[in-house]
C-alpha positions in Angstrom: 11.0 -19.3 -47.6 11.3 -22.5 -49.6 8.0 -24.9 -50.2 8.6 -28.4 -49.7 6.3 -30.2 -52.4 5.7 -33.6 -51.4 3.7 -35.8 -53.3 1.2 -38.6 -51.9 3.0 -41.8 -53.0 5.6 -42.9 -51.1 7.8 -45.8 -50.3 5.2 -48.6 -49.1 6.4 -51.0 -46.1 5.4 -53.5 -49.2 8.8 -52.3 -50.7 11.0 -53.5 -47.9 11.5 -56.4 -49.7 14.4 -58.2 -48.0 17.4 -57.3 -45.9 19.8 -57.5 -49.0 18.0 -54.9 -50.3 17.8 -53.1 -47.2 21.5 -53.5 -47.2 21.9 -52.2 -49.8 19.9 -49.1 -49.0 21.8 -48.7 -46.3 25.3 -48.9 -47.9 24.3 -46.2 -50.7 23.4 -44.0 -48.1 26.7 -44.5 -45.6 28.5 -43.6 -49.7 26.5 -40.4 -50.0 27.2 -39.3 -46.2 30.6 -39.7 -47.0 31.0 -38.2 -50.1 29.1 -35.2 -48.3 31.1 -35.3 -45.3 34.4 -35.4 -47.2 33.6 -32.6 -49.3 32.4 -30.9 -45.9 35.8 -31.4 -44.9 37.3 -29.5 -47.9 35.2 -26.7 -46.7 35.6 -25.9 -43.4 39.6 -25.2 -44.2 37.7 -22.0 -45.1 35.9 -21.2 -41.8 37.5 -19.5 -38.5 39.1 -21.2 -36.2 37.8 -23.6 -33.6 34.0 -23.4 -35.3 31.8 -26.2 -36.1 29.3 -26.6 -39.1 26.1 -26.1 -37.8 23.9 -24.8 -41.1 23.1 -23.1 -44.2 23.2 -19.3 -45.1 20.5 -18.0 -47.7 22.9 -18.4 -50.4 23.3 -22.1 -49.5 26.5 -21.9 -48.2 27.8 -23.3 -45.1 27.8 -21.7 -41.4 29.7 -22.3 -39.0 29.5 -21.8 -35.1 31.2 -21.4 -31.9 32.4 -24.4 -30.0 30.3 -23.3 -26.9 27.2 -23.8 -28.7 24.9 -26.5 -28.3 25.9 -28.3 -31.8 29.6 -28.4 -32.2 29.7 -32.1 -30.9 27.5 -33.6 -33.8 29.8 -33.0 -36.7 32.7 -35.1 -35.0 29.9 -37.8 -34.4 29.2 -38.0 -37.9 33.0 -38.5 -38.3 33.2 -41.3 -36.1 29.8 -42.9 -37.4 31.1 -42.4 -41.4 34.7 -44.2 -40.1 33.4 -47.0 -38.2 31.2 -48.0 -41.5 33.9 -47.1 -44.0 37.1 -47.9 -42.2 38.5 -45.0 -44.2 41.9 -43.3 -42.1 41.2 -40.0 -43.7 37.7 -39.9 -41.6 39.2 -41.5 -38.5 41.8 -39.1 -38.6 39.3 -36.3 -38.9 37.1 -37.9 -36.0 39.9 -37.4 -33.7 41.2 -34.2 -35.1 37.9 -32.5 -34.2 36.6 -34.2 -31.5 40.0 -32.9 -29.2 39.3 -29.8 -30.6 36.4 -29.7 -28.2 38.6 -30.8 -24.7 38.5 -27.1 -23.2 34.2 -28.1 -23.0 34.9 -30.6 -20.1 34.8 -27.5 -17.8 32.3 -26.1 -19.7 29.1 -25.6 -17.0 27.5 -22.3 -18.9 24.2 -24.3 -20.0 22.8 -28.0 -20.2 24.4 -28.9 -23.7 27.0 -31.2 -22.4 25.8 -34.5 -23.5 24.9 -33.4 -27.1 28.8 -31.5 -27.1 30.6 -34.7 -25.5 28.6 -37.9 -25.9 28.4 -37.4 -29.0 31.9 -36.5 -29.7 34.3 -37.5 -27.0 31.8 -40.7 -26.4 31.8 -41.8 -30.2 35.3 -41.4 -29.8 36.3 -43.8 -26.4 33.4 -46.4 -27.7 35.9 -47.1 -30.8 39.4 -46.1 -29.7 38.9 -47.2 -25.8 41.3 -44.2 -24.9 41.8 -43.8 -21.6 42.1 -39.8 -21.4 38.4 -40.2 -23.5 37.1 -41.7 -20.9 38.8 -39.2 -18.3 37.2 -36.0 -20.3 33.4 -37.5 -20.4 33.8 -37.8 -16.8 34.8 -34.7 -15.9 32.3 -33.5 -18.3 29.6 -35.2 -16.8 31.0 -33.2 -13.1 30.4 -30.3 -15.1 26.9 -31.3 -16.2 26.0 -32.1 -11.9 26.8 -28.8 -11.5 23.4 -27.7 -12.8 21.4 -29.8 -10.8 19.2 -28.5 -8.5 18.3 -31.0 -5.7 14.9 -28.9 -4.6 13.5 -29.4 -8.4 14.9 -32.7 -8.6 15.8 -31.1 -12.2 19.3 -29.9 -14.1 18.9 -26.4 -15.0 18.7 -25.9 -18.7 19.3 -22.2 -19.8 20.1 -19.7 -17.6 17.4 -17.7 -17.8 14.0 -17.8 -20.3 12.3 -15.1 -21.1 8.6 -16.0 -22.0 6.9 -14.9 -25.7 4.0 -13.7 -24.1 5.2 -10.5 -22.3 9.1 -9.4 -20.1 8.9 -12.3 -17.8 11.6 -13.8 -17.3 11.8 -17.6 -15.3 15.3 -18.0 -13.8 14.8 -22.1 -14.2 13.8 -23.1 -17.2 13.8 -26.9 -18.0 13.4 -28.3 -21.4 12.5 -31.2 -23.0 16.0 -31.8 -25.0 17.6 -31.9 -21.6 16.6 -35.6 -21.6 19.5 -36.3 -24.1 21.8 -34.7 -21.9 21.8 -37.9 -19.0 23.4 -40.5 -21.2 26.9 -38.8 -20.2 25.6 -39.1 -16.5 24.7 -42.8 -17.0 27.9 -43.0 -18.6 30.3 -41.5 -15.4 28.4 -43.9 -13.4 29.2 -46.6 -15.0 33.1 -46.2 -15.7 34.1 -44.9 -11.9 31.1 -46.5 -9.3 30.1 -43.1 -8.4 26.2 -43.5 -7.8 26.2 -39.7 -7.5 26.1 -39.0 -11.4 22.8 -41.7 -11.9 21.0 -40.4 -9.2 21.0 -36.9 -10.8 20.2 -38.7 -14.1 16.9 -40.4 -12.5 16.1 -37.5 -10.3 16.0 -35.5 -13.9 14.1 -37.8 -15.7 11.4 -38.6 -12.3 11.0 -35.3 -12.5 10.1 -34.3 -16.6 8.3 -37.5 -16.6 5.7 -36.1 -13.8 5.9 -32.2 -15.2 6.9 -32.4 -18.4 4.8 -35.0 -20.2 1.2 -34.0 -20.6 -2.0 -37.3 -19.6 -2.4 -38.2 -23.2 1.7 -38.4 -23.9 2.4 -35.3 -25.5 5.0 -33.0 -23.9 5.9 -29.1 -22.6 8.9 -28.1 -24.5 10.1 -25.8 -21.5 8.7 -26.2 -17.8 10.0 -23.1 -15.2 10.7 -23.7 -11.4 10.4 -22.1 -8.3 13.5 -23.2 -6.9 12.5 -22.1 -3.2 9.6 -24.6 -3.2 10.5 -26.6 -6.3 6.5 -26.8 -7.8 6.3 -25.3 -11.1 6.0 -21.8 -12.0 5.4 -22.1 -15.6 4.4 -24.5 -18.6 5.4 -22.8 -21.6 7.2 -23.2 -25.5 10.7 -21.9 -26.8 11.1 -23.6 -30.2 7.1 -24.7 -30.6 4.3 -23.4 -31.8 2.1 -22.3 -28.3 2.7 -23.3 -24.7 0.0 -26.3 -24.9 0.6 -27.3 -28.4 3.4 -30.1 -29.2 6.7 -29.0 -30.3 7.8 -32.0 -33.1 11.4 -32.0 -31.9 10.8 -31.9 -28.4 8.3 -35.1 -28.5 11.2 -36.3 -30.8 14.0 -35.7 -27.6 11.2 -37.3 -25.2 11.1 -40.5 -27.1 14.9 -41.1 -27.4 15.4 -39.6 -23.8 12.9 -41.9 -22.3 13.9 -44.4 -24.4 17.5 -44.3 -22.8 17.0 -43.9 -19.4 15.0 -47.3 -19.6 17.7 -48.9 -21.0 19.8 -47.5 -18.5 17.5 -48.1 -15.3 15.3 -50.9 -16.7 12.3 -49.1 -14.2 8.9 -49.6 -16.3 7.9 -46.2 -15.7 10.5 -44.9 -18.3 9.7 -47.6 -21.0 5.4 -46.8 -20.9 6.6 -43.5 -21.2 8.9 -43.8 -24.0 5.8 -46.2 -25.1 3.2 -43.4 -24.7 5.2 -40.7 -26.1 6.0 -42.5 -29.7 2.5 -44.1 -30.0 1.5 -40.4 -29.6 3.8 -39.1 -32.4 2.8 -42.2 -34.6 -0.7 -42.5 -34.4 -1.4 -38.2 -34.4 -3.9 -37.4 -37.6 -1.2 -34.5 -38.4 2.1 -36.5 -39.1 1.9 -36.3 -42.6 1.9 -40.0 -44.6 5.4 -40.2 -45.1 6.4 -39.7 -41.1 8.1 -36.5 -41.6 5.8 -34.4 -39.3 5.6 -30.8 -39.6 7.9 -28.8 -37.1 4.9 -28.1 -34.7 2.0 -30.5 -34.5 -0.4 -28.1 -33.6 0.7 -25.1 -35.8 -1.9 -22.7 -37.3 -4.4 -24.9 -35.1 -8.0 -23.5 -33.7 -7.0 -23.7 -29.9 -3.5 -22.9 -30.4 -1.9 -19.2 -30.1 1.2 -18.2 -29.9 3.2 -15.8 -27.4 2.7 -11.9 -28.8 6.4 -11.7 -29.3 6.4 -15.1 -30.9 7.6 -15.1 -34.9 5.5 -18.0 -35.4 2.5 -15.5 -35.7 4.1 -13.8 -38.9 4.3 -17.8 -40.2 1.2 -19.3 -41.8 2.8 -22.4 -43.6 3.9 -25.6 -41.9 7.5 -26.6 -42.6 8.3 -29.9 -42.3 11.0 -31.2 -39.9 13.3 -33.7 -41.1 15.7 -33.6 -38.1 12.5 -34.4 -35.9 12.2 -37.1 -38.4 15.9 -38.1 -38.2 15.8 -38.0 -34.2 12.6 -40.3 -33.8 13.6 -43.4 -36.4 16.6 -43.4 -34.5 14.8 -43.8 -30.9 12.4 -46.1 -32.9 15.0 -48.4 -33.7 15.9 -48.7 -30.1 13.1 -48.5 -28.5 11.5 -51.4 -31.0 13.7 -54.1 -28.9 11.8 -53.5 -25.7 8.2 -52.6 -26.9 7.0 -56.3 -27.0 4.0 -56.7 -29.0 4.9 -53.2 -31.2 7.9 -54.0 -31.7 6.9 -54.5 -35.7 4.8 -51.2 -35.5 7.9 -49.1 -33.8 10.4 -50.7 -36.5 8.4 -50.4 -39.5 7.6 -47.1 -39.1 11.3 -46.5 -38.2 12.3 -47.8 -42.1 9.9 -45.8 -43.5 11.2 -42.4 -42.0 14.6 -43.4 -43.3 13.4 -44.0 -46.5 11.7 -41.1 -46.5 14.5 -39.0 -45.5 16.9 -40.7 -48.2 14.3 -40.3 -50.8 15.0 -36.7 -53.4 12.2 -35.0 -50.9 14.7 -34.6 -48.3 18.4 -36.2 -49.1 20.5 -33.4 -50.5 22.2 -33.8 -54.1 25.4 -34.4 -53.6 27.8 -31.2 -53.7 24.6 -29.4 -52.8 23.2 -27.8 -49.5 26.1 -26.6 -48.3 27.1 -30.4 -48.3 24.8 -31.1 -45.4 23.3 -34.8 -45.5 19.2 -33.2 -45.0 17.3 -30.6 -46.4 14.0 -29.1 -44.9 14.8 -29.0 -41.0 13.6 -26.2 -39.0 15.5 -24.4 -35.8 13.2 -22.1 -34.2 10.3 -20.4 -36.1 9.7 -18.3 -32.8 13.0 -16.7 -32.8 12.7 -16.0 -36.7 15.8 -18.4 -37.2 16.6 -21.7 -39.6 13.7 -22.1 -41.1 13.4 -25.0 -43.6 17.4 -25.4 -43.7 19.6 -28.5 -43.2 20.8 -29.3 -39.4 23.8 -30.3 -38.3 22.1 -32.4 -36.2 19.8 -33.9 -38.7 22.6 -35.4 -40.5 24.1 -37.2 -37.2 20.8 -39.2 -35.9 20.3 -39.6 -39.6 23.6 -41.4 -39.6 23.0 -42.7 -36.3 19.2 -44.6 -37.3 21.1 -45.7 -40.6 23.9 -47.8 -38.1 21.2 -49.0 -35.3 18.8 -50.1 -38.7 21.9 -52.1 -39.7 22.7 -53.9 -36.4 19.2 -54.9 -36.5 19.3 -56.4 -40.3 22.5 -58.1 -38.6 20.3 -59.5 -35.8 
């Protein structure tokens, strides 16, 4: 595995010196992701058919994976975030190219992944072109999505099935914390046909991780099971994290957008002291390293803290950071900074510093290099013994996406 040496001095809020420069900042980073992206381009001609670039091999070359994946949506995101700042055709035309590749996933119901596969394709794509058949496939993709809800757990079903690290069981409702991302195409559908059906799910959803998911002090379960006869909860438990009661850096990473979302869908409080509770939590923790790049589990290798027998993350005694965590947060940061009031400063400021962080040589690839992904030094699943310390496809998006919400603020 690759060591990420980080040293101690790092960008200081002191350097944020004035929104030309930030501008500027901002610019050289949209020219790198494009540079990146284009050269991405040149090598996917090279992959099978209807994949999507998801991640590196161990040579450093680029993988590929299946449209029905969870990921395929964010690489035609990062298309349609690159063209709207560059105006360039040749990424427009791109955007579209493989963002209908993707139309057979309205009907899609298999697992929870909808909103990450279309929102962030197919809703990227009808926020700049205003198609009407856009529109048409979200909704119907959001139908899809209702499918999975379940009106005796109050919740949308996330996998089909999880089988636990600790032993054979396996939970036949299994909810996790990145299904949060997942209502924004429900808040969508409700908006563009009336139908009050699609935000009551999305409410229901959120009413419900908000009481079950998110622990007294703010942290969060990455994966809570259901009895679907009673609808109380079966299980607490971790997929992706370190152990079932430690915090999971991605998952409080979902929790802060997620929340962050549904208030600005709902404007109920609850959702906002949430969001509130769940970024002071990531912010303030003695283990997020100084630069705000938190390791991928902020409990790992902890006194109080074991994982599942079957777990990988036994066999793992370093602590890789987690730039898509990272990437995921500054971008919720950005948003959630316009409702926090009195920390608006603290959520913003500590938003800039992850992006410089993530731009700076410990994270932002060379360009030409790392499979011509944007970040280096994400992490997947150290439990399932897959993409450790590798660049994420969707690292690069809400990399992309925190650079564009940092530069509607400057514009503010």
């Amino acid at each position: 595995m690759k060591r990420l040496l980080i040293g101690t001095a790092f960008v200081s809020l002191l350097a944020f010196k004035s929104d030309n420069s930030e501008n500027d900042f901002i610019r050289s980073n949209y020219s790198f992701a494009t540079q990146q992206i284009k050269n991405m381009l040149k090598e996917t001609v090279h992959q099978k058919p209807l994949t999507f670039p998801r991640t590196t091999d161990a040579s450093g070359k680029m993988v590929s994976t299946s449209m029905y994946d969870w990921t395929p949506g964010f690489f035609p995101g990062s298309l349609w975030y690159s063209y709207e700042f560059t105006k360039d055709q040749s990424l427009g035309t791109a955007a579209l190219t493989w963002t209908e590749k993707l139309e057979p996933l309205k009907d899609f119901t298999k697992h929870h992944d909808l909103g990450f596969m279309m929102y962030c394709s197919y809703g990227n794509a009808y926020r700049l072109t205003g198609k009407a058949e856009y529109k048409d496939i979200l909704v119907q993709s959001a139908r899809s999505l209702s499918t999975r809800f379940n009106p005796v757990t109050g919740s949308i079903k996330s996998w089909n099935g999880f089988k636990s690290w600790h032993g054979n069981k396996i939970y036949p409702f299994p909810v996790i914390i990145d299904n949060m991302m997942n209502l924004e195409l429900l808040f969508f559908a409700s908006k563009v046909t009336g139908d009050t059906a699609f935000r009551h799910v999305a409410v229901s959803h959120a009413l419900t991780a908000m009481k079950n998911q998110i622990r007294p002090d703010y942290s969060s379960y990455h994966v809570v099971c259901y009895d679907t006869t009673t609808g109380k909860v079966a299980a607490r438990e971790t997929a992706q994290g370190y152990a079932d009661n430690s915090t999971w850096a991605r998952g409080q990473a979902w929790g802060i957008y997620g929340f962050t979302m549904v208030y600005r869908e709902t404007k109920d409080a609850r959702f906002l002291k949430t969001a509130l509770g769940m970024a002071d939590w990531f912010l303030d923790n003695k283990n997020l390293p100084e630069d705000k790049v938190p390791y991928w589990d902020f409990n790992a290798n902890e006194a109080g803290y074991t994982p599942g027998i079957n777990s990988y993350a036994n066999k793992v005694t370093d602590k890789p950071r987690d730039a898509s965590a990272a990437a995921i947060t500054a971008s919720a940061l950005f948003e959630l900074s316009r409702y926090a009031g009195a920390k608006e400063e603290k959520y913003k400021q500590a938003a800039i510093q992850m992006l410089h962080s993530l731009a700076s040589p410990a994270y932002r690839a060379p360009v030409g290099s790392n499979g011509n992904f944007l970040l280096m030094h994400s992490v997947g699943s150290i439990p399932h013994h897959t993409e450790i310390d590798v660049p994420l496809v969707y690292a690069d998006y809400y990399f992309i996406e925190a650079l564009q919400r940092y530069e509607d603020q400057l514009k503010k």
